[in-house]
C-alpha positions in Angstrom: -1.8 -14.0 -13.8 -2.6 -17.5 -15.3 -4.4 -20.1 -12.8 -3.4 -23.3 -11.7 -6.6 -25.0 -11.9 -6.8 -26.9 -15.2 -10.1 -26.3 -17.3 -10.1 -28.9 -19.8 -12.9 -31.5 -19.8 -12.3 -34.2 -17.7 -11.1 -31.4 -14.9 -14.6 -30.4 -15.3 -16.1 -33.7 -14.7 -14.0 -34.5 -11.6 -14.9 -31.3 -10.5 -18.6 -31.9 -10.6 -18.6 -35.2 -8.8 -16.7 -33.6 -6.3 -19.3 -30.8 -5.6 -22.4 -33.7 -6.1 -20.5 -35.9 -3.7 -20.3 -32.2 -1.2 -23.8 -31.7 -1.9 -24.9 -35.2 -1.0 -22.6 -35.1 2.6 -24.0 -32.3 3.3 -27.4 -33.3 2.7 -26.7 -36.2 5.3 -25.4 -34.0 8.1 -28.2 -31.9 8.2 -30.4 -35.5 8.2 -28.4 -36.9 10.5 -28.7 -33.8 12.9 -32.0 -33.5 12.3 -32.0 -37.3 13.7 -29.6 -35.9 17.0 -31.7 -32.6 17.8 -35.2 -35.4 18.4 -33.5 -36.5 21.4 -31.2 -33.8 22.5 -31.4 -30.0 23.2 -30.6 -28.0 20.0 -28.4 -25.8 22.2 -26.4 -29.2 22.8 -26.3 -30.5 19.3 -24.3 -27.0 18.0 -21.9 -27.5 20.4 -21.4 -31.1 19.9 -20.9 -30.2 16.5 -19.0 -27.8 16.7 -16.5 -29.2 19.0 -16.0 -32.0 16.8 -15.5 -29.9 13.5 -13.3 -27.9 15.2 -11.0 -30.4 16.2 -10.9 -32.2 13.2 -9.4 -29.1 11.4 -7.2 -28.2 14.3 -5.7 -31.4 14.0 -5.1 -30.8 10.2 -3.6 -27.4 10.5 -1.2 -29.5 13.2 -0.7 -32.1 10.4 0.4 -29.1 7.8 2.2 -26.8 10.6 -0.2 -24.0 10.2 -0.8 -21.4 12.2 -4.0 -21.3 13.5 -3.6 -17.9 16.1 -2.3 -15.6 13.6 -2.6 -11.8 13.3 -5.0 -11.7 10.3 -8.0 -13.8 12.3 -8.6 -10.8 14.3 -8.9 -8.8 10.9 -12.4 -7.0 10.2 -14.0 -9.2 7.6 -12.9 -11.9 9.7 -14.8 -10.3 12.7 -17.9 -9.6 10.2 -17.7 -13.4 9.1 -17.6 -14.5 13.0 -20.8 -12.9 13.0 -22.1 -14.2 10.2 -21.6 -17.8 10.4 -23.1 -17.4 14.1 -26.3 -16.4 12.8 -26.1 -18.9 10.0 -25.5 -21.8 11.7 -28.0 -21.2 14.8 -30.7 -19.8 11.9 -30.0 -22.9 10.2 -29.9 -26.0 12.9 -33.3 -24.3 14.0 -34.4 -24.9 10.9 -33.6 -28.3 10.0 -34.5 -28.8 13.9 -37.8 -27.7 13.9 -39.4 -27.1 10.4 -39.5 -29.8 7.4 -35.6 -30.5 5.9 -36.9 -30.0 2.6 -37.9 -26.5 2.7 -35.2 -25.7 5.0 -32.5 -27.4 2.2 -34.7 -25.2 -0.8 -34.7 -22.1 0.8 -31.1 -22.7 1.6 -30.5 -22.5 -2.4 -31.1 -19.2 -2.6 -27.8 -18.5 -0.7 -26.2 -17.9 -4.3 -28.8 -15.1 -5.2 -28.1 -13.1 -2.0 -24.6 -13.5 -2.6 -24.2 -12.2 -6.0 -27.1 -8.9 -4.9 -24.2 -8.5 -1.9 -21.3 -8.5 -4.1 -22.8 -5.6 -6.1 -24.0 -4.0 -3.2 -20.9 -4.1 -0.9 -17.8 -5.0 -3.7 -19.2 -2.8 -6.4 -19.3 -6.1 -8.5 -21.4 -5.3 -12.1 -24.6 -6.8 -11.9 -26.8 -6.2 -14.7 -30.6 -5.4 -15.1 -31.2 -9.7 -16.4 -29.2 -10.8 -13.3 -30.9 -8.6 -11.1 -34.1 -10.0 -12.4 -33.0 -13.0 -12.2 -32.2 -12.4 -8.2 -36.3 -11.1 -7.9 -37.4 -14.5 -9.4 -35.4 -16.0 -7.2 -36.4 -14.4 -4.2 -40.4 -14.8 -5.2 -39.4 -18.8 -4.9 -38.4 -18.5 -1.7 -41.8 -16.2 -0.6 -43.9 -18.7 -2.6 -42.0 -21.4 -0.3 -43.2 -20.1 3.1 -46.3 -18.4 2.3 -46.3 -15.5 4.6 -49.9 -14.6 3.5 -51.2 -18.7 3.7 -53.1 -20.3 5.8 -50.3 -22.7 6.4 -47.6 -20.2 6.9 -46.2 -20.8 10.6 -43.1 -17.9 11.9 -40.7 -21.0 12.2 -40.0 -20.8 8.4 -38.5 -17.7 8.6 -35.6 -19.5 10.3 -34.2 -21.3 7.4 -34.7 -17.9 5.6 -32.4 -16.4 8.4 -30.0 -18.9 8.2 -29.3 -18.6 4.1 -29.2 -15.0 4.7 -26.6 -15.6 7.9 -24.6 -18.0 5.2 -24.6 -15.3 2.7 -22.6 -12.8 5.0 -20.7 -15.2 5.5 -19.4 -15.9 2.2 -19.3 -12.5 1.1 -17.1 -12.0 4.0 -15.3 -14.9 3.1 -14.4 -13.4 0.5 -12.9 -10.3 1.7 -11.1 -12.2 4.3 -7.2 -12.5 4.4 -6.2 -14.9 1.4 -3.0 -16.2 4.1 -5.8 -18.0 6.2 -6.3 -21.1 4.1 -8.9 -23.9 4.4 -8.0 -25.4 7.4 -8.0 -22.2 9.4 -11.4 -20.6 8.2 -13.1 -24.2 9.0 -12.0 -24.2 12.2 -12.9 -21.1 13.5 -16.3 -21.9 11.1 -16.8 -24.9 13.6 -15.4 -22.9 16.9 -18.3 -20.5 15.9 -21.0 -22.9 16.3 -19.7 -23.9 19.6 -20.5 -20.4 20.8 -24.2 -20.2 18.5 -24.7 -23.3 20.9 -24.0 -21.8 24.4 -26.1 -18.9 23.7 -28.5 -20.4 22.7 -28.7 -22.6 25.5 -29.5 -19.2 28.0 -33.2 -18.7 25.4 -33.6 -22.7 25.6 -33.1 -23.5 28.9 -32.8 -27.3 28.6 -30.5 -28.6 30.3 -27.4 -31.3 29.3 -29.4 -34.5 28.1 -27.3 -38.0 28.4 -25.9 -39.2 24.9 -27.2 -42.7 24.3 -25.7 -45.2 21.4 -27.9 -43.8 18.8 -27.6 -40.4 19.3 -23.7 -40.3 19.4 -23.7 -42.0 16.2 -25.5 -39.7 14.6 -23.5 -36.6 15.8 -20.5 -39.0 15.2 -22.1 -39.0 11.6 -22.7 -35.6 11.5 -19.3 -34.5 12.0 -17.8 -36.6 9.8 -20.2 -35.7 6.9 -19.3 -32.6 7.7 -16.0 -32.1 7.3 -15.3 -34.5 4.5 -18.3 -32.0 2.6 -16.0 -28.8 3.5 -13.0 -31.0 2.1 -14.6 -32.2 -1.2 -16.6 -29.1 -1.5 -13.0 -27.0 -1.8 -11.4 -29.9 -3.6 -14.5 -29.0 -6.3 -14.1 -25.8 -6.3 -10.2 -26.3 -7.2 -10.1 -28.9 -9.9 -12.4 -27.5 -12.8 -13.7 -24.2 -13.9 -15.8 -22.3 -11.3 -18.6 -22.0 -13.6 -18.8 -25.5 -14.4 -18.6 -27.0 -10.7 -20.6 -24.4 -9.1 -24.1 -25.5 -11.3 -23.8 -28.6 -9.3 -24.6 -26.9 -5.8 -28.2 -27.3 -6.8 -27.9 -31.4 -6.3 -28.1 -30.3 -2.7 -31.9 -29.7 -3.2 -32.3 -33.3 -5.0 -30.6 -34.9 -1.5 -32.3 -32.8 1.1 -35.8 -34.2 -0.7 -35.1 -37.0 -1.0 -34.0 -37.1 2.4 -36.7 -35.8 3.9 -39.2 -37.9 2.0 -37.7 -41.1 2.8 -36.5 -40.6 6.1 -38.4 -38.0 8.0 -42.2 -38.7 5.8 -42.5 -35.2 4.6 -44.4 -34.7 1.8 -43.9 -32.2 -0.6 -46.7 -29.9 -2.2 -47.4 -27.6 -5.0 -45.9 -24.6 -3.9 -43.0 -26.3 -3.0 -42.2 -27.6 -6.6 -43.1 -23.9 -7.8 -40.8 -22.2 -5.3 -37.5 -24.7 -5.7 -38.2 -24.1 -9.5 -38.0 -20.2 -9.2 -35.1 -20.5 -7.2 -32.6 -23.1 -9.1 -33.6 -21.8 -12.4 -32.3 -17.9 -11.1 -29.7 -19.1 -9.9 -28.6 -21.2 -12.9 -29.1 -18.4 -14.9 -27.2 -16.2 -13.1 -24.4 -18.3 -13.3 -25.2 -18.7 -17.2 -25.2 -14.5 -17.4 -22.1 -14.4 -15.2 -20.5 -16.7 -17.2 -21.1 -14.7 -20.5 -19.5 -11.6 -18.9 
């Protein structure tokens, strides 16, 4: 069967500025809720959130006449993605919530790695002996990142490790979901799912509903918006130029979460940090080098 996505060059190029443009929207949600979760209970932000993501793509599945209640959502990668995306999410606003964005946005990078190990695991999916070093290298990075044997180390980085591995599930069930859901549908029941991360997590928080002031609603405003014009222009990406040309471009997610983090939030990045986002982005640029070549 011969695709529809054109390969030549300048598809390439539009591509890539669609997934940089992703990468940087997506890099100003998580600032931006970062920004939301200093005032407000966490619990409170994920529903916010999700609310507002989910109604955004239920109004564009009304706008296209699709179905959003149809036979296949209940199907069992579906149910496995459900899952999935609950732990991700929660994993993941913890993170950015409570630990540094710029680890939190590293780590996150080695969602790619875990993916790929999944595929062979789960899909059968030939993985080689250079790929599957690759994926160890990749994995050191994120150990040398939080330093479980350090001084410094503190149990709150294991969060954004949970969340990348919540993401991963996700997309490897995302992959083995239904191909008649299309965009529209997965993102909202993507967003309904944080709505219910938030409300349970709201039974271990305890906090209860905190007033929105100005500020704070415009940076959930912010954050939903980011949010879903990132899903948008991250699919748009991913169906204009060759996969293995857009998908390199993930990694300017890392350069935006920094910078992000430096600039707004003060952070300050140290040694192992530059080691461990090295390990990581070069694996998983190589991987998509090897896969490429196959």
């Amino acid at each position: 069967m011969t695709s529809h996505i054109q390969t030549d060059p300048r598809s390439n190029l539009i591509g890539s500025a669609w997934m940089i443009a992703a990468m940087a929207l997506f890099a100003l949600e998580d600032a931006l809720l970062k920004s939301a979760a200093a005032t407000l209970p966490i619990w409170q932000v994920l529903v916010l959130f999700g609310a507002g993501g989910a109604a955004i793509f239920a109004a564009v599945a009304l706008l296209r006449e699709t179905q959003l209640f149809q036979p296949d959502v209940l199907s069992r990668p579906m149910q496995v993605r459900v899952v999935f995306e609950i732990l991700g999410r929660l994993f993941y606003v913890l993170a950015i919530a409570l630990t540094p964005l710029s680890s939190a946005t590293v780590i996150l990078q080695a969602t790619p790695l875990v993916v790929v190990a999944g595929a062979a695991l789960f899909f059968g999916e030939t993985v080689g002996w250079r790929r599957w070093s690759a994926i160890l290298v990749g994995l050191i990075g994120v150990v040398v990142i939080i330093q479980p044997t350090g001084d410094s180390f503190s149990v709150l980085s294991i969060l954004a490790v949970l969340g990348m591995l919540g993401f991963a599930g996700r997309d490897l069930a995302s992959r083995a979901a239904p191909a008649t859901l299309g965009t529209e549908v997965l993102g909202f029941y993507g967003f309904l799912c944080i709505v219910v991360a938030g409300l349970a997590y709201r039974f271990w928080e305890g906090v209860p509903l905190a007033p929105l002031t100005s500020l704070t609603s415009l940076h959930m405003a912010g954050a939903i918006l980011m949010g879903t014009i990132a899903y948008a222009s991250l699919m748009k990406a991913m169906r204009t130029g060759e996969v293995s040309a857009v998908t390199p471009f993930r990694y300017s997610r890392l350069l935006f979460g920094i910078g992000l983090g430096v600039v707004l939030f003060g952070e300050r990045l140290d040694q192992t940090m530059w080691i461990g986002s090295a390990l990581i982005v070069a694996s998983g640029l190589y991987i998509l080098w090897r896969g490429r070549r196959a």
